[in-house]
N, C-alpha and C positions, 0 to 999 in steps of 0.2 A: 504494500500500500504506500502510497506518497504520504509524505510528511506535510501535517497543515500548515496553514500560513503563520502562525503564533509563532512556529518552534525557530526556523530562521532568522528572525527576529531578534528573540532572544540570542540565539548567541554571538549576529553583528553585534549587540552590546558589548558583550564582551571584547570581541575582536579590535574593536575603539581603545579598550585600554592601555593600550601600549602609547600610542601615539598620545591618547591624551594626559597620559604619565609622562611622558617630555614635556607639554607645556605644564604639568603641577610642579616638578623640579624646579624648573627657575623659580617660577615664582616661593616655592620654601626657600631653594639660595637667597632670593633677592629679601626672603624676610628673617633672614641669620637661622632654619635652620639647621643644623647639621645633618650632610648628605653622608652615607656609609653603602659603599659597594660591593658588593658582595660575589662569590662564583658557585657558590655549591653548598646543597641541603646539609651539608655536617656543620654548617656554622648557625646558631641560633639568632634568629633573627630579634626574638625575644631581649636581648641584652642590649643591642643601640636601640631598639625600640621604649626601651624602659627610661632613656635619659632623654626621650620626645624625637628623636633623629628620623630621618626619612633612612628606609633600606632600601634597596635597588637592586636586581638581581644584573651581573653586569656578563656571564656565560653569552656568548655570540655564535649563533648558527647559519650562515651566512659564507658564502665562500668572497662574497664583495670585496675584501679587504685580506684574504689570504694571499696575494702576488707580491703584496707591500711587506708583509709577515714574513715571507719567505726570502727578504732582502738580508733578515736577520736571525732565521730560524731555520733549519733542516724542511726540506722540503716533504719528507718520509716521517714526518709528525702528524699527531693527531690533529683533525681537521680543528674541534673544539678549540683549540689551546692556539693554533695558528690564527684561528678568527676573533679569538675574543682578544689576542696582543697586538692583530693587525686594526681591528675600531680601537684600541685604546691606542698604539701611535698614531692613527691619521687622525683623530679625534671626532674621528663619524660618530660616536657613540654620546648621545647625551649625557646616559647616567654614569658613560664611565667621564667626562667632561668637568660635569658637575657634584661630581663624588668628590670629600673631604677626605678622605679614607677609604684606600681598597685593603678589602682583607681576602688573604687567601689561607689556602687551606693544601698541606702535604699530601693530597690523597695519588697523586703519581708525579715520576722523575720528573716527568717533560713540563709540569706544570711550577714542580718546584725552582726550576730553573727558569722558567718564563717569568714568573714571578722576581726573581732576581733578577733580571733584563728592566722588566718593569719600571723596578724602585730605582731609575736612572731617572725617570721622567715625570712618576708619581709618588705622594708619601702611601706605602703599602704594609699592612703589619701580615703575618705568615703565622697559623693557631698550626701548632703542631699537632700532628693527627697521629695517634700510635696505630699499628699494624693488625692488632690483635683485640676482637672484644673479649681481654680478660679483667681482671679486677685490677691487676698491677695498671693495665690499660686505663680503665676507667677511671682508677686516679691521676693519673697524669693528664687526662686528661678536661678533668674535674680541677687542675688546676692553671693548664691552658686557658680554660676562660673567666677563670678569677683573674689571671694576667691580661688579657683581652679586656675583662670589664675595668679592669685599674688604670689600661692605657686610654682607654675611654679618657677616665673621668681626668687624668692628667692632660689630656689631649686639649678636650675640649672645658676644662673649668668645669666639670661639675659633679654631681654626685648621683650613683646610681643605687638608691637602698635598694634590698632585698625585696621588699611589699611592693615595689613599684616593678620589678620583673614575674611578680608573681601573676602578676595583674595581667600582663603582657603573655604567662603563660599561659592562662586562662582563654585570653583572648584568641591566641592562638589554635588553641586546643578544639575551641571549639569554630572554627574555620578548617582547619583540618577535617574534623569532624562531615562538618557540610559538605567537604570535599569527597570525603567519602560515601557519603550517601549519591553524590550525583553520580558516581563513577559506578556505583553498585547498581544504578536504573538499568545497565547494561545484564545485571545477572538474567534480567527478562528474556524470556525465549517463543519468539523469534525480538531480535533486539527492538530498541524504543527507537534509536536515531544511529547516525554513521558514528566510527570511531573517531575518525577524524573531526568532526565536531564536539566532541565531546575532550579530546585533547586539546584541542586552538582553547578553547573553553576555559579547559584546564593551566596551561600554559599561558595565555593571557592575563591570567587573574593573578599568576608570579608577579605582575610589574605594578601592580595593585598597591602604589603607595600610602593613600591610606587605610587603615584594617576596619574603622570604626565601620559599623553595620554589614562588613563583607560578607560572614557566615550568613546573615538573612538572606541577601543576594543570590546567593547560591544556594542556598536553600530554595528559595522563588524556583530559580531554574530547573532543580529538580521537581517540584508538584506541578509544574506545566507539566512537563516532562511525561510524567505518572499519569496525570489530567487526559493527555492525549493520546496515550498508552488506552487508557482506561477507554475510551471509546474509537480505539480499533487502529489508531498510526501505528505503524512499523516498519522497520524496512525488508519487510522478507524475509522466506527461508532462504537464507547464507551462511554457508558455513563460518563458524564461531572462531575466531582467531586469539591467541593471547600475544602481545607482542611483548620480550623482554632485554636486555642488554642495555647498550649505551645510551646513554640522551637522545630523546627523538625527538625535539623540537625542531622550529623552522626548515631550514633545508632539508633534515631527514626524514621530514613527511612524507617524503616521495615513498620512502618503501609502502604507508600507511595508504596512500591514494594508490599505490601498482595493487595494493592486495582487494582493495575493494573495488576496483574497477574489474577486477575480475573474479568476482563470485564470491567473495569472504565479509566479514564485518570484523574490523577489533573492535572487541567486546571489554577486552584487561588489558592497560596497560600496567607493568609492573615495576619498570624502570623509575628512572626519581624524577624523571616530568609527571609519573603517576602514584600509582602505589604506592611504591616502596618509604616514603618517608615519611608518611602520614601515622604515625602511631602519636598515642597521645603521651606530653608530659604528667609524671604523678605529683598530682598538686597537693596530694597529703605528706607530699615527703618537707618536712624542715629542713632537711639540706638544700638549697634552693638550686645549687651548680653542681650537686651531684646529682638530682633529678635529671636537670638539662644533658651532662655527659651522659646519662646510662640510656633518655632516649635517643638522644642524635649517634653516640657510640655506634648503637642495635642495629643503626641503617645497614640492611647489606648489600653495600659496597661490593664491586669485587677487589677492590681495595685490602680488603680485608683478608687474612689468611690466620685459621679458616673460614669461609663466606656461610657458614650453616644460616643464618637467616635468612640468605637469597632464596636458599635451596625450599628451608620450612615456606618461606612467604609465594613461592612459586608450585611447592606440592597443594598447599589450601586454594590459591587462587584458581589454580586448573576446576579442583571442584565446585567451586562455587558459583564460576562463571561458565560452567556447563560447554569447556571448551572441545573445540576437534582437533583445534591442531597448533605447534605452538611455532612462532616466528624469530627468533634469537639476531636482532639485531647488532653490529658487530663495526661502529666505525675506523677506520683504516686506523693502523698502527696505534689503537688503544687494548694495548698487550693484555692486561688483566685480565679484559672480557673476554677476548681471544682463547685465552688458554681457559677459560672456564666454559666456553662453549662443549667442549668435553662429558665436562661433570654436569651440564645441562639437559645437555643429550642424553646421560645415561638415567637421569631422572625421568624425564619425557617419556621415553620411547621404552625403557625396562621394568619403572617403578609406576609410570602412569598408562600404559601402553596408547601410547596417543602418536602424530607423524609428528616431528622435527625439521626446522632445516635453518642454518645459518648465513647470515645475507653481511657481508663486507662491505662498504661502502662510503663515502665521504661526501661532501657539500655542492659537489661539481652536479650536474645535471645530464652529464655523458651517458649514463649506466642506468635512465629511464626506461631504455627501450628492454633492456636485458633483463633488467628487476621486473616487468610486466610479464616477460616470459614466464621468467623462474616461479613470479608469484602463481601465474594462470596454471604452470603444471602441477604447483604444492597444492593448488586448490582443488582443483580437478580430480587428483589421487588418493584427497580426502572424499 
């Protein structure tokens, strides 16, 4: 069945929010307040939020600016990391523009070295990320961001009490939350709407500077959602897709549009544009930055060694989202995911008996024609 006219609608809203997040930056610079940039789900956005700061997610999907990147960077790099250092030298990037502070995060070589390239041009602070969610882990890391929130406060003159990020965790928590219930409309069989709207969606509301009222928002989006479900939108019987691995925002939608153009729906996405980082902080914990490290820690990263939460978070999700077949996303030269395609595979295809297949790919636009192939025979064979 086609989709009615409401549900379009709704998520052009969203799609606006990027853009109209460039024009609310200036205007917070022009009114003193502090901008904080950020690259990746393991850094708590909760902490410059608690001392009033705008956060900005500053990650670039985009291959625009990777020729410029490559003036000063291996060309056999991860696309992400060539793109988001190629907008921050030419200064295409707003929020990396108008960021007082970019913070990055250890979670691979190539990034930790970018980041050191960086801090030639911008003031950048670097949260050490340990290797392992063990407990030695989880305090080191638990003090990672008591150092993070102290350079805050020396940074910028002020003071971040504990009750003012609790507050922020709260807020959070329950936007996360929202997030997951919209992502869950998809457990519906035959699905409510495309994957791909459902991720722009998802991915748009990142640049969402500020949070007040956002979980309603998204809340809204889903009871339409549900609303028109309820009297009969879908998009067909289509084979059920989960998509997992690297970041699939902007330019790596293409795998997301070659899958549904030929007979599939992502139903899950699992990666940290979706799933994967949405667990809630425990706000009955008094430790306020041990709460923070033990949920951002959990994210499974493939970063991580061993990655057991990727695996657990990918064994439940197949059930829940009543999937057929799963799609292991896999951008060029980001080694981690690479080598865990492996141990993905053997979960899929041995522990879940469901089809596999793993898709390589980067920001260029070359490899459309061949990902529509590959997608149409994965689908077909389901």
């Amino acid at each position: 069945m086609e989709l009615k006219k409401e549900l379009p609608e709704i998520f052009e809203k969203f799609a606006e929010t990027r853009k109209n997040s460039f024009l609310k930056i200036k205007e917070l610079k022009d009114a003193g307040v502090p901008v904080i940039g950020i690259y990746c789900t393991y850094l708590p956005r909760e902490i410059p939020n608690a001392m009033g700061a705008a956060v900005v997610g500053l990650c670039s999907v985009s291959d625009e600016t990777i020729p410029e990147a490559e003036k000063d960077l291996p060309r056999n790099l991860c696309p992400l990391i060539k793109s988001s250092y190629g907008f921050a030298k030419t200064d295409k990037c707003p929020f990396f523009y108008f960021s007082d502070l970019v913070v990055g995060e250890t979670t691979c070589d190539g990034k930790k070295k970018m980041y050191e390239m960086m801090s030639e041009f911008k003031p950048v602070h670097v949260v050490q990320l340990p290797n392992s969610q063990t407990e030695a882990g989880m305090q080191m890391y638990r003090q990672e961001l008591i150092d993070f929130k102290n350079l805050l406060e020396e940074t910028f003159e002020t003071a971040i009490p504990d009750d003012a990020v609790c507050e922020q965790i709260h807020i959070r928590n329950e936007i996360n939350a929202a997030l997951v219930r919209l992502q869950y409309t998809m457990a519906h069989n035959p699905a409510p709407v495309s994957g791909l709207d459902i991720i722009n969606t998802v991915y748009n509301i990142g640049f969402r500077v500020s949070t007040e009222g956002l979980a309603e928002e998204i809340d809204d989006i889903t009871a339409k959602i549900e609303q028109e479900y309820a009297s009969g939108s879908n998009v067909g019987d289509k084979k059920r897709i989960l998509l997992t691995g690297s970041p699939s925002g902007g330019a790596a939608l293409k795998v997301v549009r070659a899958i549904e153009a030929n007979g599939g729906v992502v139903v899950c996405f699992e990666n940290c544009t979706g799933m994967k980082p949405l667990d809630p902080v425990d706000e009955t914990n008094p430790d306020v930055y041990g709460a923070l490290a033990e949920k951002y820690l959990n994210i499974g990263c493939s970063c991580m060694s061993p990655n057991k939460n990727r695996m657990a978070l990918l064994d439940r999700l197949i059930d829940d989202f009543q999937v057929d077949g799963v799609v292991d996303l896999v951008l060029q030269a980001c080694h981690t995911y690479n080598v865990e395609t492996g141990m993905v595979r053997k979960l899929v295809k041995e522990q879940k008996g469901i089809p596999y297949t793993a898709v390589e790919t980067d920001y260029s636009q070359a490899d459309i024609e061949q990902l529509n192939t590959r997608m149409a025979a994965f689908i077909e064979m389901l």
